[in-house]
C-alpha positions as CSV (number, residue, x, y, z in Angstrom):
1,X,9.7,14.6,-0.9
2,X,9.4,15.0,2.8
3,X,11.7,15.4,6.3
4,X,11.2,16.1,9.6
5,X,13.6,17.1,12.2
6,X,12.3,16.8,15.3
7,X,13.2,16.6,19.1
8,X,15.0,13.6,20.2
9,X,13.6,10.9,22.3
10,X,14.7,7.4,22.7
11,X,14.2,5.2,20.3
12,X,11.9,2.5,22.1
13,X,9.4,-0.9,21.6
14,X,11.4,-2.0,18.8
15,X,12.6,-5.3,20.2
16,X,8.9,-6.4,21.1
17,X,8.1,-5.6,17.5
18,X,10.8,-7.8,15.9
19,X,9.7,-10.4,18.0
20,X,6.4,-10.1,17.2
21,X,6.9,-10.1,13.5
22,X,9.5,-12.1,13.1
23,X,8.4,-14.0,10.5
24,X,7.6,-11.3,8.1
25,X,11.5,-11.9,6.7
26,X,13.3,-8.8,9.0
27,X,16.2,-11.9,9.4
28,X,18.5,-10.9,6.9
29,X,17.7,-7.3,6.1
30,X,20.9,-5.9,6.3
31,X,24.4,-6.7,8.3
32,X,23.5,-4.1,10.9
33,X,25.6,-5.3,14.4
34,X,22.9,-2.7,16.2
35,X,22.0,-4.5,19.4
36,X,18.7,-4.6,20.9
37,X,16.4,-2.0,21.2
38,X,17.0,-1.3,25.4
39,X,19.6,-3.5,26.1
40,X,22.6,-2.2,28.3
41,X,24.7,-2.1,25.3
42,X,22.1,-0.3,23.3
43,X,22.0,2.7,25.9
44,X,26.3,3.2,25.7
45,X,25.7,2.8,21.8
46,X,26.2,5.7,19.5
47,X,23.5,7.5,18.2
48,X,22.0,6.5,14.9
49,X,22.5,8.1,12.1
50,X,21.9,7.9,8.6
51,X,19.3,8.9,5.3
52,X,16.2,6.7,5.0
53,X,14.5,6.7,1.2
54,X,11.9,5.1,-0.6
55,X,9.9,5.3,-3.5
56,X,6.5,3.3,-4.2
57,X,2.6,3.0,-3.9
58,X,0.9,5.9,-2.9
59,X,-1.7,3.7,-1.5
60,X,0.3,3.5,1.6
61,X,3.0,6.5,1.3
62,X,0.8,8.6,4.3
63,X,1.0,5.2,6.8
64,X,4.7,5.2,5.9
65,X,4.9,9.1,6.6
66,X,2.8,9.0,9.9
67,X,5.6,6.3,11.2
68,X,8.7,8.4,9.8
69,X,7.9,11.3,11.8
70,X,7.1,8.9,14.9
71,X,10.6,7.8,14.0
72,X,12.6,10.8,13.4
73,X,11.1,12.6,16.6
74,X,12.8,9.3,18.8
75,X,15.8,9.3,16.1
76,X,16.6,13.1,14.9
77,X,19.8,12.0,13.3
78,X,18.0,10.2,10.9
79,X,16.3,11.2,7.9
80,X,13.3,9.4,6.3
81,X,12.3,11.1,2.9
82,X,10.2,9.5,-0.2
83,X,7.6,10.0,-2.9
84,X,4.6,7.8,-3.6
85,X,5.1,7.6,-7.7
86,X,3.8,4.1,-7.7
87,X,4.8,0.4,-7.2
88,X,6.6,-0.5,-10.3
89,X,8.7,2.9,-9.9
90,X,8.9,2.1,-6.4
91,X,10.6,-1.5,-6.9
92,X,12.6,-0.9,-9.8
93,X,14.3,2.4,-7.8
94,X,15.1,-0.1,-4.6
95,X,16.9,-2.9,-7.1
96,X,18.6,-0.2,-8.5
97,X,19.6,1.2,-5.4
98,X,18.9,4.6,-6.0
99,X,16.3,4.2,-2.8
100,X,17.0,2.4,0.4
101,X,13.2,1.2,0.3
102,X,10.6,0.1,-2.0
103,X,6.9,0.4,-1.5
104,X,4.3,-1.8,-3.4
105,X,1.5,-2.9,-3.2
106,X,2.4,-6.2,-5.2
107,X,5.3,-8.8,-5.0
108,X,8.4,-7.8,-6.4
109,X,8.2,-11.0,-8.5
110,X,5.1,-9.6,-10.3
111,X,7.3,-6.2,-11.4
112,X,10.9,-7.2,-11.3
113,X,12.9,-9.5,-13.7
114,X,13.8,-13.1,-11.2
115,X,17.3,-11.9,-10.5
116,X,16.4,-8.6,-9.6
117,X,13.6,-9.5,-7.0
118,X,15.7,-12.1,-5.3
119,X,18.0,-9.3,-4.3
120,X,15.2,-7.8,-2.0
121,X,13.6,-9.0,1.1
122,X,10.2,-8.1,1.8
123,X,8.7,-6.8,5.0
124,X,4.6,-6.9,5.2
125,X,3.6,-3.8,6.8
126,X,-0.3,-3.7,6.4
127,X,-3.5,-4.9,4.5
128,X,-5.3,-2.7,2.5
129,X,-8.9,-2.4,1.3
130,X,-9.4,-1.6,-2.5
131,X,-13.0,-0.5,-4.3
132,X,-14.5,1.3,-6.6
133,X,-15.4,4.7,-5.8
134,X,-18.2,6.8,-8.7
135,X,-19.0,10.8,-8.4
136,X,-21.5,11.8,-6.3
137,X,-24.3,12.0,-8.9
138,X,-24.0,8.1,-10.0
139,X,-27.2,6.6,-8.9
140,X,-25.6,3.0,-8.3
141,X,-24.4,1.8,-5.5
142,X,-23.6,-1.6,-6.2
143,X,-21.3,-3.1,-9.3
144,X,-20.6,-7.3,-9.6
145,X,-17.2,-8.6,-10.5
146,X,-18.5,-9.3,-13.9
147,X,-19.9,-6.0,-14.5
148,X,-17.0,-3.9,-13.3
149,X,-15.0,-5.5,-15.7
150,X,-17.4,-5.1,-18.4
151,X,-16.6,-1.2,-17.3
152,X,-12.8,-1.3,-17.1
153,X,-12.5,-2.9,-20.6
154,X,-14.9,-0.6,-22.7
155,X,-17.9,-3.2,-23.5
156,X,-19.8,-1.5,-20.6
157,X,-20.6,2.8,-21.6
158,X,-23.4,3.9,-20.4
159,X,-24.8,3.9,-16.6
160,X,-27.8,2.5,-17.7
161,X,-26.6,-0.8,-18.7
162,X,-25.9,-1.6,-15.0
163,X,-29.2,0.1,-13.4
164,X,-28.2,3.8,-13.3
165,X,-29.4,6.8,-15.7
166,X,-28.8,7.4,-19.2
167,X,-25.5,9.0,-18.9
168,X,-22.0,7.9,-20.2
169,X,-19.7,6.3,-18.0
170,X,-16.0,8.0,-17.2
171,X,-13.4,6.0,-16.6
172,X,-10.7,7.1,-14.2
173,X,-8.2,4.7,-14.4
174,X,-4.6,4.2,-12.8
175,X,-1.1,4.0,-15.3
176,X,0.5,1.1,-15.9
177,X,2.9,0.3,-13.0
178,X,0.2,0.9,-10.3
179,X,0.1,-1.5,-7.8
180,X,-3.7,-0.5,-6.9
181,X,-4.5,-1.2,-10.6
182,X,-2.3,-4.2,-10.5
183,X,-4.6,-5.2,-7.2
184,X,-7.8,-4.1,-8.6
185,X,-7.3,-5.7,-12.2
186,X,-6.2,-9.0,-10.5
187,X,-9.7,-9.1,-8.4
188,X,-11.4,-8.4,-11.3
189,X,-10.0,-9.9,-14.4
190,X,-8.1,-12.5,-12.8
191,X,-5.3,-14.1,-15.0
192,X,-7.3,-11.9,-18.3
193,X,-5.4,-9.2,-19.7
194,X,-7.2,-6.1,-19.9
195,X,-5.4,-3.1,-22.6
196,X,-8.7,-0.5,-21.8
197,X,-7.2,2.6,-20.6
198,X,-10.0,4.4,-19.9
199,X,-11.0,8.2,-20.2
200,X,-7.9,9.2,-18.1
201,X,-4.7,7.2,-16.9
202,X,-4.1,9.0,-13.6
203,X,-0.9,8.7,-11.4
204,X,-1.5,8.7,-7.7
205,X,-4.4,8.0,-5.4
206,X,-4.4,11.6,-4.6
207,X,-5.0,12.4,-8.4
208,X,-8.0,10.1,-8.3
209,X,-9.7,12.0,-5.3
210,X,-9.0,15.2,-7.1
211,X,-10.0,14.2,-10.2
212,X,-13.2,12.0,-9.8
213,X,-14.5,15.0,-7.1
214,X,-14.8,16.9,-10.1
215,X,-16.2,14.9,-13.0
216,X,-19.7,13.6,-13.4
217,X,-20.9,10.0,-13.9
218,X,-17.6,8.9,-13.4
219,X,-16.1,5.5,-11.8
220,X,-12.6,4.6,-10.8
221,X,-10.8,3.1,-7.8
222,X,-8.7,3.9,-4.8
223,X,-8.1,2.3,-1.4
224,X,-9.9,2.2,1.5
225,X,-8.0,5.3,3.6
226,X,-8.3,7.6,0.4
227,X,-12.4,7.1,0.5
228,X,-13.6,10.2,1.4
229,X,-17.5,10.4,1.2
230,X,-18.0,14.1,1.2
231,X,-16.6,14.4,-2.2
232,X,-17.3,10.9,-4.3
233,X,-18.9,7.7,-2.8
234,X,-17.5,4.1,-2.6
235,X,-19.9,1.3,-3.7
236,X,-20.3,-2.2,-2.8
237,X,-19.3,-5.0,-5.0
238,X,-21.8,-8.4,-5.5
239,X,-23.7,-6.8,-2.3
240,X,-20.9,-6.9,0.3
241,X,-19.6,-3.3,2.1
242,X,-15.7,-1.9,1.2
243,X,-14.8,-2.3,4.9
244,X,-12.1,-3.7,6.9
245,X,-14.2,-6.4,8.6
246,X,-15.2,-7.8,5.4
247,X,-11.8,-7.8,3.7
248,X,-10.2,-9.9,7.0
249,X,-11.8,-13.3,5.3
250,X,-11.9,-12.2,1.7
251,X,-15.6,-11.8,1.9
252,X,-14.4,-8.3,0.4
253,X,-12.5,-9.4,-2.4
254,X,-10.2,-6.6,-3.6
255,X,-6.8,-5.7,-1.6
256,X,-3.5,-6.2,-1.2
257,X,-1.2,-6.9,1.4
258,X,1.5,-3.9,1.8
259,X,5.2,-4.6,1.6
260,X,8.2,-2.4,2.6
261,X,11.5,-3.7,0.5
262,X,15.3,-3.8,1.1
263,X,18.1,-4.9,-0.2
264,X,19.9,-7.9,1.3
265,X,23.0,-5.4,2.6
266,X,20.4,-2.4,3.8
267,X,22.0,-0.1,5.6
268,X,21.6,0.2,9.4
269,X,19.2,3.0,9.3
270,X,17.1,1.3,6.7
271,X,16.9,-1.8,8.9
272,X,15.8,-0.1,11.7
273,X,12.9,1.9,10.6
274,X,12.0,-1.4,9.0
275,X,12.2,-3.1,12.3
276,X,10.3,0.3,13.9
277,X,7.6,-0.4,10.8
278,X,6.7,-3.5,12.4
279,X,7.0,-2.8,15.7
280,X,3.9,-2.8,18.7
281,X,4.2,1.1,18.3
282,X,2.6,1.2,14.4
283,X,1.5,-2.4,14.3
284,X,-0.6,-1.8,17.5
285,X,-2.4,1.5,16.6
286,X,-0.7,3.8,13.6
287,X,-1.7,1.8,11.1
288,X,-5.2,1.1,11.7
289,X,-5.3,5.2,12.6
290,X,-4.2,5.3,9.4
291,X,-7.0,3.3,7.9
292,X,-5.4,0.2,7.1
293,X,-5.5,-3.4,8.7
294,X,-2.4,-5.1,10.8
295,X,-1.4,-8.4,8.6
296,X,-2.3,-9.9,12.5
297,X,-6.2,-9.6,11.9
298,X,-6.3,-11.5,8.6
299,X,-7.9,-15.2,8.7
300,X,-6.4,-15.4,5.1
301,X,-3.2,-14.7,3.0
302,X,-2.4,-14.1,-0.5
303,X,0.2,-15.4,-2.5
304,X,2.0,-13.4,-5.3
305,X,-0.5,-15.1,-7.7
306,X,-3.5,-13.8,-6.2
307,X,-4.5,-17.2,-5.1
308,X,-5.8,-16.9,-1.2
309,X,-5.9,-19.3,1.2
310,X,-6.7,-19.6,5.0
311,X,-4.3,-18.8,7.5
C-alpha cells in the first residue's frame, strides 16, 4: 500500500478532461452533486474529502500511482492507496466493495460472473504494449505466434528448436488471474485453452523483472513500461518491434486496453480521481511518461473478445 500527503493546490483541468472523454462511460459513475471543476460554485464548495482504493493489474499500478500523487498534492484531504495483486483480485475486490476501484487489464465480463460485472462501470485509462522478454544470454531475438505458443504449452524445450543454442528453455510464467497472462495468452492461443504452467507461476510484473534478471535461458512476458534492457531483453514477434507505434494499428499484436472500475454508487472521491484519470493533465502527458499509450492514438479497438476492429 501507498499514500501521500502533500501540499494543497487546486484541484484543476478536470472539466476539459470529462469532456474530452466522455464517452469512455464517466456518466453514471457515482451520484456525486460535485459541480464543475472551476465553476463559481466549485470555488465556494467544500473541500474534498474522502479514501480512494483500488486493487488490480500491476501492469498499470505505477501510472495509477504517478496520477494519485498528482492528485493528492491538488487534493490533500484525499487519500488514494492500492496494491497491484493482479486483475482477477483487482475486479472481484471492487464487486465486493472492499475497494473503491478495480484495475484490469481485461473486461470485467472476462473475470466476473454477468451480475457481478454489470454492477461496475468501466473507465479506459491507457493502452498498453505486451511481449515477450528472454535473459540476456538467449541468442534469439525473434519468436512467431506459433512458436511462442509452442513454448508456453510445453511442446517447445529447448532454445534450439526455434534457432538459439542447445540450452533448455525457462518458463516464467504469470498465475492464473493475471490480466497480462489473460492478454498474452489471448494473442497467442486465441480461443485455445492452454493448462502449461511453466517453470515458475510468478505474481506481479515486478516479480518477472526480478526474477527473469536472474535466471539463464529463460522466456516470459511483461509490458512494455516494465522492459528494462539493461537487465533482460524484449524480442520481436513474426519480425515486427514491441513499440508503441506498432501496437496503435495492431501491427504489434499483444496488448490490452487499461480500465479503472467503479461501482454504479462510487463515492465522490472515487468519481473524481476517475474523472482526474482521464483528464488533459494524465491523458495529455502522465501516461505516455509513464510508458503507456492515450486510448486517443489508437486507429483500432478491442472488444472483450479479443476481436479488433478499426476505429
Amino acid at each position: 500500500m501507498f499514500a501521500y500527503n502533500c501540499s494543497r493546490r487546486q484541484f484543476l483541468g478536470l472539466a476539459g478532461g470529462v469532456a474530452a472523454f466522455a464517452g469512455l462511460g464517466l456518466a453514471g459513475c457515482g451520484n456525486s452533486s460535485t459541480p464543475a471543476a472551476g465553476s463559481a460554485e466549485d470555488t465556494a464548495a467544500s473541500t474534498l474529502t474522502g479514501e480512494v482504493t483500488y486493487d488490480g493489474a500491476s501492469s498499470f499500478q505505477a501510472l495509477v500511482e504517478a496520477a494519485a500523487e498528482k492528485f493528492m498534492d491538488e487534493n490533500p484531504d484525499v487519500s488514494v492507496s492500492g496494491s497491484g495483486n493482479g486483475s482477477g483480485t483487482g475486479l472481484t475486490a471492487v464487486a465486493a466493495g472492499t475497494v473503491t476501484i478495480g484495475n484490469s487489464d481485461v473486461f470485467a465480463e472476462e473475470k466476473l460472473e454477468a451480475a457481478d460485472a454489470e454492477k461496475l462501470v468501466d473507465h479506459e485509462v491507457a493502452v498498453v504494449g505486451m511481449g515477450p522478454v528472454v535473459s540476456k544470454n538467449v541468442t534469439v531475438d525473434d519468436l512467431t505466434l506459433e512458436q511462442l505458443k509452442g513454448i508456453f504449452s510445453g511442446t517447445i524445450t529447448n532454445w534450439s528448436e526455434v534457432g538459439g543454442d542447445d540450452a533448455q528453455i525457462v518458463v516464467l510464467n504469470r498465475k492464473a488471474g493475471s490480466g497480462t497472462r489473460a492478454t498474452f495468452e489471448s494473442a497467442v492461443f486465441g480461443d485455445e485453452e492452454n493448462t502449461f504452467k511453466g517453470d515458475a507461476e510468478l505474481d506481479k510484473s515486478g516479480d518477472v523483472q526480478t526474477q527473469i534478471a536472474a535466471t539463464d535461458n529463460a522466456i516470459s512476458y511483461l509490458d512494455f513500461s516494465h522492459f528494462d534492457d539493461s537487465k533482460f531483453n524484449a524480442i520481436k514477434v513474426g519480425g515486427v518491434e514491441p513499440k508503441s507505434e506498432n501496437v496503435y494499428d495492431n501491427s504489434f499484436v499483444i496488448w490490452a486496453t487499461e480500465h479503472m472500475y467503479c461501482a454504479k454508487d462510487a463515492d465522490e472521491a472515487t468519481t473524481a480521481f476517475l474523472e482526474y484519470m482521464l483528464s488533459d493533465e494524465v491523458q495529455g502527458s502522465l501516461v505516455e511518461e509513464q510508458g503507456f499509450i492515450p486510448v486517443s492514438e489508437m486507429k483500432v479497438t478491442k472488444d472483450a473478445s479479443g476481436k479488433v476492429s478499426t476505429k
